[in-house]
N, C-alpha and C positions, 0 to 999 in steps of 0.2 A: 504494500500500500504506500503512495508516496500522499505523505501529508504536506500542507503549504502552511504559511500564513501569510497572506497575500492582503493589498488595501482596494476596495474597492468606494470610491467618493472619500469621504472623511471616515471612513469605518478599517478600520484593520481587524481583522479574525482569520479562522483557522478554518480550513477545506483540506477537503480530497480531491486529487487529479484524476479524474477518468475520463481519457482519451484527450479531447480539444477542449476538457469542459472543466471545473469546480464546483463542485459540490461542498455546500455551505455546512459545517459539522453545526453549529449551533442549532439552525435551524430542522438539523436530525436529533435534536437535545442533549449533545454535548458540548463541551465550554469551548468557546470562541476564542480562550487566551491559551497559546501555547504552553506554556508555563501551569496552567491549569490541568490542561489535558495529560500534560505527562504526568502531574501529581496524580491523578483520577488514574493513572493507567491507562495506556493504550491494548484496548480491548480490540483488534482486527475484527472478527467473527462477528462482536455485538457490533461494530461501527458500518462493516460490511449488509449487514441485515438491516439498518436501516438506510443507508444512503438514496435506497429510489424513493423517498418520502422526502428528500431534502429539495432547496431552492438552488438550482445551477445558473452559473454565469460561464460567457464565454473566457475561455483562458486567457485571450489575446484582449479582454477589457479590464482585465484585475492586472495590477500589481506584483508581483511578486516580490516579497521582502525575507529577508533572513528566515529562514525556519523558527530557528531558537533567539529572538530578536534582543532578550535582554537574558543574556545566558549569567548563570554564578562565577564560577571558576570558570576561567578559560587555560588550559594548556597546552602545551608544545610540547615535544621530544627530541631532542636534535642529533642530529647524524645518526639515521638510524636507516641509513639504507648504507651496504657496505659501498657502492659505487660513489656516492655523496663522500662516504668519509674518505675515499680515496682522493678524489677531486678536489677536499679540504685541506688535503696536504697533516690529515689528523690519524691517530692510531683507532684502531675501533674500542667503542670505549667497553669499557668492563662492567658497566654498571647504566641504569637509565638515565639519560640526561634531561630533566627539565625543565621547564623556563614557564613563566605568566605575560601570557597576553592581556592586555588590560579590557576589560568589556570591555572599552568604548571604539574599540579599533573595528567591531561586528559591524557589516552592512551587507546590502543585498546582494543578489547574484548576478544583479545587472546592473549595477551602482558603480559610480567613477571610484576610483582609486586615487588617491590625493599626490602629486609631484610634492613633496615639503618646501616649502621656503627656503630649509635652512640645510638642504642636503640635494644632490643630486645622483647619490648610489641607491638606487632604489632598485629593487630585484626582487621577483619573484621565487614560489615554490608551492608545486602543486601537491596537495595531501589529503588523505583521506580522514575525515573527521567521525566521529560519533559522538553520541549525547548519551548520558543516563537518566534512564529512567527507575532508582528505585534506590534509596539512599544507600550507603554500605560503607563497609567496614569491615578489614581483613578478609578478601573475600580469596578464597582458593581459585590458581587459574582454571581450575576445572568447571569450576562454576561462574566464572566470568560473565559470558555471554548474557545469564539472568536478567544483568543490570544494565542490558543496554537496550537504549528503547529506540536506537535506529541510527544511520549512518548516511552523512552529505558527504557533497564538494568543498574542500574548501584551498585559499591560498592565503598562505602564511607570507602577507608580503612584509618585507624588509626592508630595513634602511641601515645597507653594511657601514657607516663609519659609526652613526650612534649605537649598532649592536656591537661595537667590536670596543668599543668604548668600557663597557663594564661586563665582568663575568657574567651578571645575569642572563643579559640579552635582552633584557625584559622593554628598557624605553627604546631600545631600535627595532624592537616588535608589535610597539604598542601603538601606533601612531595611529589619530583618526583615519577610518578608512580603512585600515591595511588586515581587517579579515573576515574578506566578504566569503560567506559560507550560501549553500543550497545547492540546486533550488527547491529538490524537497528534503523534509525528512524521508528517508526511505526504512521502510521496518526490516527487519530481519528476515521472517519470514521471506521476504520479496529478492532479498540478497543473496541466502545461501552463505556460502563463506566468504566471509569479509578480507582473507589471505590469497586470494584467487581471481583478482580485479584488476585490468588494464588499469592504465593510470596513463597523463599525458598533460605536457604542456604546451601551445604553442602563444607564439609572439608574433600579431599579424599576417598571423596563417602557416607560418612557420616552423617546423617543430621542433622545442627545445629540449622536451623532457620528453620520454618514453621507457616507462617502466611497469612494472605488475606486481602488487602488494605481497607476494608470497617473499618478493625478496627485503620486505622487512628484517631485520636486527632482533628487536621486539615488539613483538604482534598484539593485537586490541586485548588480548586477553594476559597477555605478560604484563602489560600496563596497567589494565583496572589490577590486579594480584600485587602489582609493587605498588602504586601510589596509594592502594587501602590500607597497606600496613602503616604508612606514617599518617593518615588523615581521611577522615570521612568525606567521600564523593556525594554532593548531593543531587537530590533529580533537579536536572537541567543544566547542569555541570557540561561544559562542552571539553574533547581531547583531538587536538591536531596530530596526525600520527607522525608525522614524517616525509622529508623529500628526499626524493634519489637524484643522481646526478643533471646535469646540464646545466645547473644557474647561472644567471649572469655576471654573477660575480668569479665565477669558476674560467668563466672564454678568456680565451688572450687578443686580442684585448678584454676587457670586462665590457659586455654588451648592460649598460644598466638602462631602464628604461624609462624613455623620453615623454612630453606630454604628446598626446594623439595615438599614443600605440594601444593595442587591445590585445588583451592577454586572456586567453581560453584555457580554463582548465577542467578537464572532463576524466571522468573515472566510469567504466564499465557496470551499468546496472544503476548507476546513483545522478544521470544527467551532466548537463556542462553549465558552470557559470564564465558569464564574461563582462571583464571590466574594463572600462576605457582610459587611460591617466590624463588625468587635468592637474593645471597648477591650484597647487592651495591656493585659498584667497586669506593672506596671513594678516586677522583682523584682529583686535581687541575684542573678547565679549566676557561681559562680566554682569552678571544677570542677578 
């Protein structure tokens, strides 16, 4: 099932995509606000059984916005495809590496991506995200998968001189803009194995990345197993899995990317977002 949450007039809520269409969940009487939904459980079967009673709009007149629009925790794992860590010039690591994206970096799947004022390294990396749906703590990688209530697109974009700046990573990760996620939620069910998924970048049609999630380092389920031993995941929690090689910061020259360029990044079974770069408008606001 690939769920949305898309804007339609001054309304923003939560649908289902079937075929060219959206199907409105509230008005099948489930909650409108993503964040809801996943609390409530995402029930397929009950949501399934009622969707021919809901109110549909055409795809191409809604919106579509971030699945998970104002996500808890946001994280990243880094160099976790062995061809990336090679291309980094880094040893592969021994342990998980991760970093926080700050919410406010979250935007759509078809939302500009901001050129910074104050940097011009700006560089992508295509990943495959998940969200949880069901709080947890110390959970066995065996039982992993329980906790998770579906899996997008997303790209972890960067700004290399402020990430290189401090070990975190965290402010050259964070910047308004830089992690537009979707375009749906997609469920489990609908995916299969989350380790067995084309992956792909390109840059004005271009292609920069080409890779498939089996050759993860640590896989979505090695991940929810280590980060629940140090701290509680909770529902709506979003995890960026990781990029494999090609970035722009890795070419010789460094290809980083310009205003007007569009960067596609698509994964097998979970759709493609694409974003266009424009320059910040680097304004004062203090609200």
């Amino acid at each position: 099932m690939k769920i949305v949450t898309y804007r339609s007039g001054n309304e923003t809520k939560t649908g289902v995509v079937r075929d060219d269409t959206v199907i409105d969940l509230e008005s099948c009487g489930f909650p409108s606000n993503m964040q809801n939904l996943l609390e409530a459980g995402i029930d397929v079967a009950a949501i399934e059984a009622k969707l021919d009673s809901g109110t549909s709009l055409a795809l191409a007149d809604v919106e579509l916005m971030a699945p998970v629009p104002n996500p808890g925790k946001v994280l990243a794992i880094g160099l976790n495809y062995a061809d990336h860590v090679e291309e980094s010039g880094m040893d592969t690591p021994k342990h998980q590496m991760w970093f926080n994206k700050q919410h406010n970096c979250i935007t759509g799947p078809y939302s500009p991506i901001n050129l910074p004022s104050v940097s011009s390294m700006l560089d992508y990396e295509a990943e495959l995200c998940l969200v949880i749906g069901k709080e947890c703590k110390h959970v066995p990688r065996e039982r992993a998968h329980e906790v998770i209530a579906g899996y997008f697109v997303g790209n972890d974009v960067s700004v290399r001189d402020w990430q290189r700046r401090a070990q975190t990573f965290q402010i050259g990760k964070s910047f308004d803009t830089h992690g537009p996620i979707g375009p749906y939620l997609v469920t489990p069910d609908e995916v299969g194995d989350p380790h067995a998924l084309d992956i792909r970048c390109t840059v004005n049609g271009e292609v920069r990345q080409d890779s498939n999630t089996k050759h993860l380092i640590f896989d979505c389920y090695d991940a929810i197993a280590h980060l629940t031993q140090a701290f509680t995941l909770d529902v709506g929690d979003v995890l960026f899995m990781g990029t494999s090689s090609g970035v722009g910061a890795a070419m010789k020259p460094p290809a980083w990317l310009k205003e007007g360029d569009v960067v596609r990044v698509e994964v097998e079974k979970l759709g493609y977002i694409e974003n266009t770069v424009v320059p910040e408008i680097a304004e004062t606001i203090i609200r």
